[in-house]
N, C-alpha and C positions, 0 to 999 in steps of 0.2 A: 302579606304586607311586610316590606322591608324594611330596619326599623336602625338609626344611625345614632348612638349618643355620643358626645362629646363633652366629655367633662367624667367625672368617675366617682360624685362625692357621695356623701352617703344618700342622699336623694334620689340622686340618678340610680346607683346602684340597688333602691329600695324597689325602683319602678323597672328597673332589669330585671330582678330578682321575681318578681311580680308580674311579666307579663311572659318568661321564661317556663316561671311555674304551673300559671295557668293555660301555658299551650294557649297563646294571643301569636306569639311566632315560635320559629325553631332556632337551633343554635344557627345552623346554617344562614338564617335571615336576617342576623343581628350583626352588626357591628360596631367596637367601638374604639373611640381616640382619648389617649392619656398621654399629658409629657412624662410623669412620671416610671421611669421604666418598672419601678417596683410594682407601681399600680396595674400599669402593664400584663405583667406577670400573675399579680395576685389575680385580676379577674380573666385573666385567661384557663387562671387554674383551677378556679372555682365554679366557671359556667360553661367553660368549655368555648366560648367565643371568640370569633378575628380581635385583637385588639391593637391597632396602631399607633403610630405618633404622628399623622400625616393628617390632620382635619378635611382637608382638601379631598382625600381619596377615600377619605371614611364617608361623605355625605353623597360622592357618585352613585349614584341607581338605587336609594332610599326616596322609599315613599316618607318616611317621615323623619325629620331631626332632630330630636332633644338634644336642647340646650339644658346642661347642668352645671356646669360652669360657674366658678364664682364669680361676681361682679365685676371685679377687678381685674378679672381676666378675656371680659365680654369685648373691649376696643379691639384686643389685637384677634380675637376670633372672628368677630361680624368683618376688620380687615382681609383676613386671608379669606372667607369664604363668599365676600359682596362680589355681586354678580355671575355666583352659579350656577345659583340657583332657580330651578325652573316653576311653572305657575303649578305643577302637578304634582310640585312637593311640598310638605306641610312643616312649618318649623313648630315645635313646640317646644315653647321656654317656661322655667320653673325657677326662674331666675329670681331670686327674692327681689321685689322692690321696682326693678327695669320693666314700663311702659309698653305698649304695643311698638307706639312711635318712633322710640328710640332703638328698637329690634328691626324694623320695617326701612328705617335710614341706614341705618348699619350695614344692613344685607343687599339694601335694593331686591326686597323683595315685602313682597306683602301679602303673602299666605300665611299668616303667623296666628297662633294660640298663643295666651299667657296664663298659666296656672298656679295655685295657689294653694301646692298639700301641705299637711302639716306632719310632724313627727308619730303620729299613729301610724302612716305610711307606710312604714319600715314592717311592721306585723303586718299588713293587709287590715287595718281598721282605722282609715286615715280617711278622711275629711276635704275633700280637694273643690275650688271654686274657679272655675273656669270662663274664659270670654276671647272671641276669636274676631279676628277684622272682617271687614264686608267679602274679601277676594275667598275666604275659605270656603271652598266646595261642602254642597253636601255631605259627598263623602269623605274628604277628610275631616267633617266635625263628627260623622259616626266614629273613625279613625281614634280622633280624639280622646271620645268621651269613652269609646271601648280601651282605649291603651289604661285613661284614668280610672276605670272604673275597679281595676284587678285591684289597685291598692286601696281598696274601700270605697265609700260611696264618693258620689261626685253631683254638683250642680253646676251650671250652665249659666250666665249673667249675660243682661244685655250691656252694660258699662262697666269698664274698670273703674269707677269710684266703687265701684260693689264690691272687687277685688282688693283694694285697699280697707274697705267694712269686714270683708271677709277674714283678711289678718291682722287686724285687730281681736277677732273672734276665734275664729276658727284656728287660724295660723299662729297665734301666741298662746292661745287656749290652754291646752297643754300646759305650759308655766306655770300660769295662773290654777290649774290644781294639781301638780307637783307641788306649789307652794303651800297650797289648804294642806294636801297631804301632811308634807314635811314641820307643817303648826301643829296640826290635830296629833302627831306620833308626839312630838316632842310635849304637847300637854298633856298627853297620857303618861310619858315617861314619869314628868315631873308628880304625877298622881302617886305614883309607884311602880307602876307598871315595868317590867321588861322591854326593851327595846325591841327586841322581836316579836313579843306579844302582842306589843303595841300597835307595832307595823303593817301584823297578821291583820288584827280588828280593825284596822284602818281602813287596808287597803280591799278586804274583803266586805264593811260596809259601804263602803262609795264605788267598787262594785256592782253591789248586789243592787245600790238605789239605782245604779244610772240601768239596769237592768230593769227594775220595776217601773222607772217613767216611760220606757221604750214600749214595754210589753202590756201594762196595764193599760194605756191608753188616756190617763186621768194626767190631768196637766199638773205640774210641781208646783205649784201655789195651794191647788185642794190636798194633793200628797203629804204635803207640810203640815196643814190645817188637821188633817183625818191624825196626823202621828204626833200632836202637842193637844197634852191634856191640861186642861185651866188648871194652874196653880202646879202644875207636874214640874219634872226636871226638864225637859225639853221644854218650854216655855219659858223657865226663867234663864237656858241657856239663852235663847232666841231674844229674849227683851236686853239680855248684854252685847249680842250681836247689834242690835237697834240703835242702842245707844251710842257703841263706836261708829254709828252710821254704813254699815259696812254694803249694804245696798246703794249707799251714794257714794262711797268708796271706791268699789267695782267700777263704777257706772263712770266715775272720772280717771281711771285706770284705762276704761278700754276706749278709751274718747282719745288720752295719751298715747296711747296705742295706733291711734289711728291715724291722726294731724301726724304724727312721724313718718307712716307709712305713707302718707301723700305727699311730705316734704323729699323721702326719699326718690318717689318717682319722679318729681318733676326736675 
């Protein structure tokens, strides 16, 4: 499989890195395009890869094309590469926010994936939700879902409203517990605690818990239940949670999350 990116950000680069590693292709099979000459430089020195400034010569005789590309920069790309491309080549875009529609007009072409990793991508424990047009071959949606799958797991959607559900979820996810994180350290500090101490116990219980709901198989509502004893410290934490509402809190956070993500795509 021969594999073209276009764009160098750190996404793309997450999924170079990623299918480099796991021997998905070789340096030989990869190519990519940066305007950036530095960028240029940097990832030729780092994975050993062609890296041009020619979009046009970079997606010739690739089976597949990631789009990484920032948004902003999507008009003048889908211009230089509309009608190159052929039905036996696979575009895959990771473009936050941009439509199947709006990829497929662009290009005149309509073999396209649109994907939806999130920032664990970068370690190989990323989260990706995927949805491809009617014209994608079988085998480019194996293509696909194997190129996705090096950077953690991956699911498959029959509609992009799902991919919009999904970053609200998946794709902002992330934030939303950097944020718990970054409250729980700094309540600890203000306990007394050390700032590193804090950080340590932090970030090694939320952790070790999202470890126990994977492996133990017991769903996090009984998990909760089995580890708050009547009248304990964790129970009168959990009824100050209640109070600031913090389950309908969430619940209209990732709602915001999501009417955004649909305003952007349309």
């Amino acid at each position: 499989m021969k594999i073209a990116f276009i764009g160098g950000g750190n996404m793309g680069e997450a999924m170079l890195s990623a299918v480099l590693g796991k021997h998905l292709a070789t340096i030989q099979s990869v190519i990519a395009s940066d305007s950036s000459p530095e960028r240029r430089q940097y990832l030729t020195s780092k994975y050993g890869i062609a890296v041009i400034d020619d979009n046009r010569k970079t997606v010739a005789g690739a089976d597949v094309i990631v789009l990484a590309i920032k948004p902003q920069n999507l008009a003048e790309v889908m211009a230089e590469l509309n009608g190159l491309l052929g039905p036996e080549q696979l575009v895959l875009s990771i473009i936050a926010g941009v439509r199947l529609d709006t990829i497929c007009q662009g290009l005149g072409h309509r073999a396209v994936v649109r994907a939806m990793p999130n920032t664990p991508a970068q370690i190989g424990q990323g989260m990706t939700v995927w949805t491809a047009t009617e014209e994608v071959s079988e085998q480019q949606n194996e293509w696909a879902g194997s190129i996705l799958s090096v950077m953690g797991h991956e699911i498959a959607v029959s509609s992009e409203d799902q991919i919009d559900m999904a970053t609200a979820i998946s794709g902002s996810g992330p934030a939303y517990l950097f944020l718990f994180v970054e409250a729980l350290v700094n309540a600890a500090v203000q306990l007394g605690l050390s700032h590193d101490m804090a950080q340590e116990l932090v970030l090694t219980t939320v952790l070790g818990s999202g470890h126990l709901i994977e492996e133990s198989g017991i769903e996090p509502a009984e998990l909760r239940r089995m580890v708050t004893s009547p009248g304990g410290t964790t129970a009168e934490a959990l009824r100050e949670f209640e109070q600031g509402e913090f389950s309908e809190l969430l619940t209209r956070a990732v709602r915001a999350a999501y009417e955004r993500a649909k305003q952007l795509g349309s």
